[in-house]
C-alpha positions in Angstrom: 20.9 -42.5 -16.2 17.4 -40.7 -17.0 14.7 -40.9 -14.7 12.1 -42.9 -15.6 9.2 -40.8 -17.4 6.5 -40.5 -15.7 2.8 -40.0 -16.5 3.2 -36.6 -14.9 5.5 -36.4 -18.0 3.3 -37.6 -20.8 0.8 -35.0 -19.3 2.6 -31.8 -19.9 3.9 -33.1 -23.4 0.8 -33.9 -24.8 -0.5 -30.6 -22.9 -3.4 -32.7 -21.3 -4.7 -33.5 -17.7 -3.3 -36.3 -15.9 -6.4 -37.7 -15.4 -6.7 -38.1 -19.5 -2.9 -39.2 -19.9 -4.5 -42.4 -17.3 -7.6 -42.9 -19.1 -5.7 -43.6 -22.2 -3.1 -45.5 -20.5 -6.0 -48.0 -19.3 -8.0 -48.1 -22.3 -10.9 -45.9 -21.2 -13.0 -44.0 -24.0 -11.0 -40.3 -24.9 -11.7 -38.6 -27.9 -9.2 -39.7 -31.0 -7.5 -37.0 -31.8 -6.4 -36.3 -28.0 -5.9 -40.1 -27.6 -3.2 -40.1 -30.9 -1.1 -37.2 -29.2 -1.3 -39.0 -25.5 0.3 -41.9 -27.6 2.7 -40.1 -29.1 3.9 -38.6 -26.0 4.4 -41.5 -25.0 6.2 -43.0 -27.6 8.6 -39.4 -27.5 9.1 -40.0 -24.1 9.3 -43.9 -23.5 7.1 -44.2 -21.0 6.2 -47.4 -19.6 3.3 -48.5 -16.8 4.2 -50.1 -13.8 2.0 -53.0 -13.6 3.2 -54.4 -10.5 2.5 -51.3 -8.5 -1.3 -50.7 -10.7 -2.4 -54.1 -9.8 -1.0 -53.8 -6.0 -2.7 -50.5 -6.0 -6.3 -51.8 -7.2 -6.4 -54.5 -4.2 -5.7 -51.7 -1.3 -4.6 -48.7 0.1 -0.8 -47.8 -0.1 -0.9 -46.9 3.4 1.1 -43.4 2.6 0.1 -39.9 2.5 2.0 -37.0 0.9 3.2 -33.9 2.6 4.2 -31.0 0.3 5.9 -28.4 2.3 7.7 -25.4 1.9 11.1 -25.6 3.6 11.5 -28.7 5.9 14.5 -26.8 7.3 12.4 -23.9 8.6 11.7 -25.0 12.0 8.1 -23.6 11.4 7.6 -25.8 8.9 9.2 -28.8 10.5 7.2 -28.7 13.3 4.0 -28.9 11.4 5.8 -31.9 9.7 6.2 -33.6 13.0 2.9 -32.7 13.9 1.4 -34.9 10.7 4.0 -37.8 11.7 2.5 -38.0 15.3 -1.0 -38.6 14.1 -0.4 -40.6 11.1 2.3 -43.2 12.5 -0.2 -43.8 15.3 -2.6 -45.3 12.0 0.5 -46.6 10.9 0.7 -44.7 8.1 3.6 -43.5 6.2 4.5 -39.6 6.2 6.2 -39.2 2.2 7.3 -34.9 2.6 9.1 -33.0 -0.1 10.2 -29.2 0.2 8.7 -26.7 -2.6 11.3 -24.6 -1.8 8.8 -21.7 -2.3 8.4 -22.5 -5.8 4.8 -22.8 -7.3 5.9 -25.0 -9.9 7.8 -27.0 -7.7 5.0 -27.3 -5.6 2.9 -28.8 -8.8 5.0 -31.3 -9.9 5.4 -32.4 -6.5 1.8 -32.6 -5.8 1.5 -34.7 -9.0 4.5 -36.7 -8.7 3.2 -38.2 -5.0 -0.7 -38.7 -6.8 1.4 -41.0 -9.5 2.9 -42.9 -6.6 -0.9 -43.4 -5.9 -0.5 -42.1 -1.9 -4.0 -42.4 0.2 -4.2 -38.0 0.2 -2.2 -35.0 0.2 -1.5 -32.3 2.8 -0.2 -29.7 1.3 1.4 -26.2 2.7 0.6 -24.0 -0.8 3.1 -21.6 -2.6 0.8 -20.7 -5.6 -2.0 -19.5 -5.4 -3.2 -22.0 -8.9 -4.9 -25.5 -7.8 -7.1 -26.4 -10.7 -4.4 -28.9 -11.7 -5.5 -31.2 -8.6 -9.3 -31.5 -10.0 -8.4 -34.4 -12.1 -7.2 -36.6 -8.7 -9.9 -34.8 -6.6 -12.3 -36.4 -9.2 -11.2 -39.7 -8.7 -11.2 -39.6 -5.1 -8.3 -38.2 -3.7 -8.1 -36.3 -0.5 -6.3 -33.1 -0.2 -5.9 -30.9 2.9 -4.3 -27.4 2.9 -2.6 -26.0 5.6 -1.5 -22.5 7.0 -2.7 -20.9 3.5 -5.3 -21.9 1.6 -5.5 -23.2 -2.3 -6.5 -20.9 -5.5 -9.3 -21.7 -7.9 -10.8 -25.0 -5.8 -12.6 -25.8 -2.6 -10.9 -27.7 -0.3 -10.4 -28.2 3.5 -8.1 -26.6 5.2 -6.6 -25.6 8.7 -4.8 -22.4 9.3 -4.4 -20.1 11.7 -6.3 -16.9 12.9 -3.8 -14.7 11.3 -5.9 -11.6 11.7 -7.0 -12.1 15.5 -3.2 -12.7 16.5 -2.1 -9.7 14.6 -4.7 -7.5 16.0 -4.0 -8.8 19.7 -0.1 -7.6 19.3 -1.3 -4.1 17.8 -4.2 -4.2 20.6 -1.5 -4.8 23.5 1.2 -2.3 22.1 -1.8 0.3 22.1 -3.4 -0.7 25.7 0.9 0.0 27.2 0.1 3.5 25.8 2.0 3.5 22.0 0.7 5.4 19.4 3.3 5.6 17.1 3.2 1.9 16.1 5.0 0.2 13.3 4.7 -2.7 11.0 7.5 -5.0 9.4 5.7 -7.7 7.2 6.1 -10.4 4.6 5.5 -9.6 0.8 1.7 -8.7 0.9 1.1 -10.9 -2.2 1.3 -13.9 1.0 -2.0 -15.0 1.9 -1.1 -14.9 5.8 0.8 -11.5 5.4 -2.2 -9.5 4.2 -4.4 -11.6 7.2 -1.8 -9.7 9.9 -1.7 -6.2 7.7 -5.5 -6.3 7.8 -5.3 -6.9 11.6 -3.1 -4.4 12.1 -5.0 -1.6 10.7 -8.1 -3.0 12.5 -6.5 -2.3 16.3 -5.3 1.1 15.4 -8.9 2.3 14.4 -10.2 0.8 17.3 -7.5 2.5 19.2 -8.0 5.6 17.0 -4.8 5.5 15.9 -4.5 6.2 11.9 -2.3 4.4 9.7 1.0 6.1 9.1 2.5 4.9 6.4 6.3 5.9 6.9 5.5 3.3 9.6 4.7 0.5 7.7 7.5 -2.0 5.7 6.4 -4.7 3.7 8.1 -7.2 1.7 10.5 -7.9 4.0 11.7 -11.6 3.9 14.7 -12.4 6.1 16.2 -11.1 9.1 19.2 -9.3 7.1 16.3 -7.1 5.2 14.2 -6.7 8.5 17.6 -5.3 10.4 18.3 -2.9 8.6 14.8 -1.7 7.9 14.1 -1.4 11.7 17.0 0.7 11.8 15.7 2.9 9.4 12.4 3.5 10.9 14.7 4.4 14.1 16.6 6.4 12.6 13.2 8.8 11.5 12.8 12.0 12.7 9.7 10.7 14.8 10.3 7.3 15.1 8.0 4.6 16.2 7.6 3.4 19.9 6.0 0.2 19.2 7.2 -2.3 16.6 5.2 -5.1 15.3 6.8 -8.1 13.2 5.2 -10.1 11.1 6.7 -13.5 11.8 9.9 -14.5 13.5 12.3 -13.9 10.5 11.2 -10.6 11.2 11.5 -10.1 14.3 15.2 -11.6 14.6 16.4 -9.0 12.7 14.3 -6.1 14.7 15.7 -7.7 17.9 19.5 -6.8 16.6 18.2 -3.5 15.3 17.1 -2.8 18.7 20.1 -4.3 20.2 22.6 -2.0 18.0 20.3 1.3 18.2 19.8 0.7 22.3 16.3 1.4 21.4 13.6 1.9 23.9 10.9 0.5 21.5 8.9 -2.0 22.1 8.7 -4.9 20.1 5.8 -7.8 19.6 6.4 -10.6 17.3 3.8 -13.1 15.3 5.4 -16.6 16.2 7.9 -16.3 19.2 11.1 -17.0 19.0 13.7 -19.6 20.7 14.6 -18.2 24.1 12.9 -15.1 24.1 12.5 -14.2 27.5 16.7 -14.4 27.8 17.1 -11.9 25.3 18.3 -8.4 25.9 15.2 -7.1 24.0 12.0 -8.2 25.5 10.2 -9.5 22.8 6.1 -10.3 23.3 5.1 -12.6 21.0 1.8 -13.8 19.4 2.2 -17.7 20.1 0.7 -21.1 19.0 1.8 -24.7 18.6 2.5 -25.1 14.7 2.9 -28.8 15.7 -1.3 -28.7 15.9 -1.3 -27.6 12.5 0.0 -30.4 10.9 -1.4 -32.7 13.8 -5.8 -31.0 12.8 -4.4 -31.7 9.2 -3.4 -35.1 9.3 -7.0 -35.7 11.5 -8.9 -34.0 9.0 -7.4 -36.1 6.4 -7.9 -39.7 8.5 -11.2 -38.4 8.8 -11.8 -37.6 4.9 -10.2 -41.4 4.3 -12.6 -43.1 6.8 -15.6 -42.5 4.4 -16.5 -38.2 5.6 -17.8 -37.2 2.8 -19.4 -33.5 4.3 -18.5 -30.8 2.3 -14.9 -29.3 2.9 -14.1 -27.8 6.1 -12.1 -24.4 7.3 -10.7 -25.1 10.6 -8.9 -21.9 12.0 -7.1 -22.0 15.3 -6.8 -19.8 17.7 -3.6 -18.3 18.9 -2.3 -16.5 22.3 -0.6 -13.2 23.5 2.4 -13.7 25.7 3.1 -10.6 27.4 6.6 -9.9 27.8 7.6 -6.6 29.6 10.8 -5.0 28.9 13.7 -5.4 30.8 13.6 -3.4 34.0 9.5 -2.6 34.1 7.7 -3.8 36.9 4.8 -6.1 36.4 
């Protein structure tokens, strides 16, 4: 069986906002010419309202709020999920969360799909970096929260972390044990948080008077498979580095088994830690935070928004901490 159209659907055929696709839907002026292709959209795609759920929806709120996310398996991202659950089923509001798999378009319909379902707001972990198609709900009153990245081509509020003062503190401490030779592993640079940690990275090593050595730097590294056997590259150099920085904990899985393999003596520091870290053969320091208090500052921000705050949209950045992990067999 199909799946019902939706008006989501009727938008993209007729090639018009969603915000127009409802106007016509409920009778409200539109010019004629975009009206008689909304109609036959609809008529192509047999799309019918839900009155039931518009007139339910015109008395009070649904009590739901949607969580667009981009990997609920990634425990990262789960714990931000959890996070938005804690604070919301405390108002005893319903959490409605769908993965975008990473996947801009994936992330739109999404987005969309949850506004349809007429949910109170969104929170929303981006993938694109193209927002404009939310103006049409934001217009109407809906209320939209990014997290850990924020949106393209709007204003919005927004909670994410200090990306560049974590990244500098890991560079900062590999320098103050007496590195010089210092790499980076990171994410694809066209990620918002990736170029935040590159850009802290390069500002520790001129405050340590270290240049930038770029047989020293990997980017676009994804997984731990990719960051394993790039580690073991930069090992395998003639001069090779003493201190390693990874850019999250993907990352710096795979430099742990590089390290592990090689027998090593470089040091590593990680953004994110990672699960039983100080057991591991390989000391790793880590850049740590809570990603719970993402989602929980999120899910505020938004309760906040729904109670009637109408001040103008807010950047909430929070701050993150250096745990200092010596390798195995250095004295404190």
């Amino acid at each position: 069986m199909h799946p019902r159209p939706t008006m989501s659907d009727v938008a993209r055929t007729a090639g018009v906002s969603l915000k127009t696709v409802s106007r016509v839907v409920n009778g409200e002026p539109v010019r004629a010419e975009t009206a008689a292709t909304v109609h036959e959209a609809i008529r192509e795609l047999g799309f019918r309202r839900n009155e039931a759920a518009r007139t339910l929806r015109s008395r009070e709120r649904s009590r739901m709020v949607g969580l667009v996310i981009k990997d609920l398996a990634n425990p990262f991202y789960s714990a931000i999920a959890r996070g938005v659950e804690e604070v919301l089923r405390a108002r005893n509001v319903l959490v409605i969360a769908g993965s975008s798999d990473e996947d801009p378009e994936r992330e739109r319909e999404l987005s969309l799909l949850l506004c349809e379902r007429r949910v109170d707001g969104l929170l929303i972990v981006p993938t694109g970096e193209a927002h404009r198609y939310l103006l049409p709900e934001l217009d109407v009153g809906m209320h939209v929260v990014f997290i850990d990245r924020p949106p393209g081509d709007i204003e919005a509020d927004l909670v994410l972390l200090d990306n560049v003062g974590g990244a500098r503190s890991a560079v900062e401490h590999l320098a103050a044990r007496g590195h010089r030779r210092i790499a980076m592993v990171g994410d694809d640079m066209a990620i918002f948080t990736a170029r935040e940690r590159w850009r802290g990275f390069c500002d520790a090593l001129a405050a340590a008077g270290c240049p930038v050595d770029e047989t020293l730097v990997r980017v676009g590294t994804h997984d731990a498979e990719t960051a394993e056997r790039v580690v073991h590259e930069l090992l395998a150099l003639a001069d090779p580095p003493t201190g390693i920085f990874a850019g999250n904990n993907r990352i710096a899985a795979g430099a742990v088994r590089a390290l592990a393999d090689m027998g090593a003596p470089a040091e590593l520091v990680s953004f994110d830690d990672l699960e039983l870290a100080d057991l591991l053969s390989v000391r790793v320091s880590a850049v740590s935070y809570d990603p719970a208090d993402l989602g929980r500052r999120a899910a505020e921000l938004l309760c906040r928004r729904l109670d009637g705050d109408t001040a103008p949209p807010q950047r909430i950045v929070l701050p993150t901490t250096l745990v200092d992990r010596l390798p195995l067999g250095v004295a404190a």
